[in-house]
TIBA-303499 format. One record per residue (C-alpha): residue number from 1; residue in one letter; x negated, y negated, z. Coordinates in pm, 1 decimal, padded with zeros to 6 digits. Each point is the difference from the previous one (the first is absolute). Last residue first. Layout:
% TIBA-303499
ATOM   k r        X        Y        Z
ATOM NUM A        X        Y        Z
...
This chain:
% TIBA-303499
ATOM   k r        X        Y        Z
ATOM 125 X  00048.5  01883.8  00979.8
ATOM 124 X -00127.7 -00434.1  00028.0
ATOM 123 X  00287.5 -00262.6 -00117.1
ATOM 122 X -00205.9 -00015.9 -00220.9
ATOM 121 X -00171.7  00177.1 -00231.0
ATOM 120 X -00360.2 -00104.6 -00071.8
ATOM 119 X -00181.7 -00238.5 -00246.8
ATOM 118 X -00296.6 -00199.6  00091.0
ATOM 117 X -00197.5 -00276.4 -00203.4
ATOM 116 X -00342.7 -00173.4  00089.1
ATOM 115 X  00027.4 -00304.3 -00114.8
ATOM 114 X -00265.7 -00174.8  00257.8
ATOM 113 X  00261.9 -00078.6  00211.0
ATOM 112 X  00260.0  00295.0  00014.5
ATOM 111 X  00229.8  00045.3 -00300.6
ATOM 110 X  00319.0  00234.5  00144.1
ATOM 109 X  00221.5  00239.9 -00134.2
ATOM 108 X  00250.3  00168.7  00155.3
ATOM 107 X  00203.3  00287.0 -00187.6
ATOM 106 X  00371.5  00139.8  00059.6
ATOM 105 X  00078.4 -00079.2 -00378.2
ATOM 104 X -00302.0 -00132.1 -00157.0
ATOM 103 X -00035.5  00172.7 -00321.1
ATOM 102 X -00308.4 -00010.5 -00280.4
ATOM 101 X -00258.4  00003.7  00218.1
ATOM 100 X -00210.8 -00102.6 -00249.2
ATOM  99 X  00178.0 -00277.3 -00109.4
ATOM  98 X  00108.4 -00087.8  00375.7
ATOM  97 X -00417.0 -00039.7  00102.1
ATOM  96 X -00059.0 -00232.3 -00311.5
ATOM  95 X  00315.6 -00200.8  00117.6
ATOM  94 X -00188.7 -00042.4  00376.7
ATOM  93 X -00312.8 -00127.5 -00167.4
ATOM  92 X  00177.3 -00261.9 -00176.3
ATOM  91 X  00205.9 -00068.3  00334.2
ATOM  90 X -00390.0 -00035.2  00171.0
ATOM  89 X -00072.3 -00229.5 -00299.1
ATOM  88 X  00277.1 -00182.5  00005.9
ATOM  87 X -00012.2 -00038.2  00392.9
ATOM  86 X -00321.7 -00105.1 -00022.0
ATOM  85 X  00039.8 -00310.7 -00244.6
ATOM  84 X  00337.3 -00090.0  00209.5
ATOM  83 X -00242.6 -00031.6  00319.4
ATOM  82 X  00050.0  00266.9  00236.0
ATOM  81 X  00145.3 -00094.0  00342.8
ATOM  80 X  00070.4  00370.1  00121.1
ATOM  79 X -00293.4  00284.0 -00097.7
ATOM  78 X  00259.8  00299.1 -00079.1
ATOM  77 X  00126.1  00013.6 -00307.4
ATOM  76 X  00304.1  00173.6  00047.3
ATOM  75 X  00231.7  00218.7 -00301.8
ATOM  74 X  00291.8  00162.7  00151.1
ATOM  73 X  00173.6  00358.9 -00202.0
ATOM  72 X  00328.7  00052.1 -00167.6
ATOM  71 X  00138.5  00067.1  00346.4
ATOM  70 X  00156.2  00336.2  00176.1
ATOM  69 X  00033.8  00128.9  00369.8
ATOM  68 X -00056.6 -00377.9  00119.9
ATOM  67 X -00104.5 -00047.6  00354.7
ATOM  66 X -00373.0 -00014.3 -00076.7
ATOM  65 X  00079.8 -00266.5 -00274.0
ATOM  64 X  00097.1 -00261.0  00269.2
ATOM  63 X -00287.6  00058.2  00245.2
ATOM  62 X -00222.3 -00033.2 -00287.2
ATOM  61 X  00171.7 -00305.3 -00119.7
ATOM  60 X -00041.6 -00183.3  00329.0
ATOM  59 X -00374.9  00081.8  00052.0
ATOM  58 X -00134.3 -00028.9 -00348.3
ATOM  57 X  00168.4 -00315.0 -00088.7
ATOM  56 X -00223.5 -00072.5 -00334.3
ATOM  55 X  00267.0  00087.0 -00244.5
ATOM  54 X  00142.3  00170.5 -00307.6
ATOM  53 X  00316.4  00185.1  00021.5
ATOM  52 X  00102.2  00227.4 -00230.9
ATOM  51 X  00341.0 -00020.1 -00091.8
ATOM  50 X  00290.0  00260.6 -00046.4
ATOM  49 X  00283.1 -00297.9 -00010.7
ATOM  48 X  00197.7  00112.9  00260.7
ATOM  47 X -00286.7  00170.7  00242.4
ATOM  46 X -00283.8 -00314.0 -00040.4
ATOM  45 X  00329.8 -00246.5 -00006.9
ATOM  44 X  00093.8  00119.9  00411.0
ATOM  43 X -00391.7  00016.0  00060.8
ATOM  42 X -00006.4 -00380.8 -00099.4
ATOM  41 X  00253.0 -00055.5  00280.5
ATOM  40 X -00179.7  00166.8  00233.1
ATOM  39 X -00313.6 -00181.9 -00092.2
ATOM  38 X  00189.9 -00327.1  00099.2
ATOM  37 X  00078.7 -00202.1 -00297.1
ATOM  36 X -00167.2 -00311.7  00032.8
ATOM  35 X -00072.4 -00073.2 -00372.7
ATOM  34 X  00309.8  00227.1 -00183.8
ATOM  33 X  00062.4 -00272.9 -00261.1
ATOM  32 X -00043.6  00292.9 -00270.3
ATOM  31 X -00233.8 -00122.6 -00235.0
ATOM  30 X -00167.5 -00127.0  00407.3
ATOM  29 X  00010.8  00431.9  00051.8
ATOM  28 X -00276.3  00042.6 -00267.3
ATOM  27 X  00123.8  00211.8 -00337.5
ATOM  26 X -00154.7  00301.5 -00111.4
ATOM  25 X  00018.4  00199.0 -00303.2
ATOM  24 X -00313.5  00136.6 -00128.0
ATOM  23 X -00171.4  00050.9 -00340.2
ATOM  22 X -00344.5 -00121.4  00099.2
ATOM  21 X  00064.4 -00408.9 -00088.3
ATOM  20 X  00309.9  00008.6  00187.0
ATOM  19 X -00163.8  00163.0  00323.9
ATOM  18 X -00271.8 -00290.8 -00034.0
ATOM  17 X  00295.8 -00211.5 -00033.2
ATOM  16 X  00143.8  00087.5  00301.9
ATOM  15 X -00331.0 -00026.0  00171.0
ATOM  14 X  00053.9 -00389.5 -00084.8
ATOM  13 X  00306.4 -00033.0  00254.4
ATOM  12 X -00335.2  00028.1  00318.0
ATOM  11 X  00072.3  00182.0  00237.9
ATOM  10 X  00176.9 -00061.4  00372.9
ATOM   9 X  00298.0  00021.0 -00190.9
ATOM   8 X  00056.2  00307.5 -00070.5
ATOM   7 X -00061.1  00150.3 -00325.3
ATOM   6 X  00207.7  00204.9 -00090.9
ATOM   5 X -00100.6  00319.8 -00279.0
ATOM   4 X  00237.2  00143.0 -00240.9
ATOM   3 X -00024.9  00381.3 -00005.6
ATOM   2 X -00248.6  00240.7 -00143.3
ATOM   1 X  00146.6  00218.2 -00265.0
């Protein structure tokens, strides 16, 4: 079972739905008043609520994930600055990717521009 996604806030709330619509939980951190939580805080309610966190902060969440032994997996599109039409259709791209993958735990995966989609384990063996 894949777990609920978060969607920080640098994302658009409306990829929620898009989760919604494909069978997914996921709430976005403003359903949870969390705007301008630092990222360490948001790592805190990634490892006590078993979340996967969706985001476009490569370079801080990265860092982050590399230190953790065990996470239900990180979602990043990668081109910053996307309109909200791109981001649902780079998100849409990134669900398609999870379906198949079918679990997430320990996995990166990132929607480059263009779409094209990677999937590795991270923090790196």
């Amino acid at each position: 079972m894949i777990e609920p996604f978060l969607v920080d806030e640098c994302l658009s709330p409306h990829l929620v739905a898009m989760a919604h619509a494909r069978g997914y939980r996921a709430l976005h951190v403003l359903h949870r008043n969390l705007q301008g939580t630092s990222d360490r805080g948001l790592m805190r309610l990634v490892r006590s609520e078993g979340l996967i966190l969706v985001t476009s902060n490569r370079k801080d969440f990265l860092a982050l994930y590399r230190q953790e032994a065990l996470h239900p997996g990180l979602v990043i599109i990668v081109p910053g600055n996307l309109r909200e039409d791109e981001q649902i259709r780079y998100f849409g791209l990134a669900l398609e990717t999870v379906a198949k993958a079918g679990d997430m735990v320990n996995k990166l995966l990132e929607v480059h521009a263009g779409g094209f989609v990677t999937i590795v384990d991270w923090p790196p063996a």
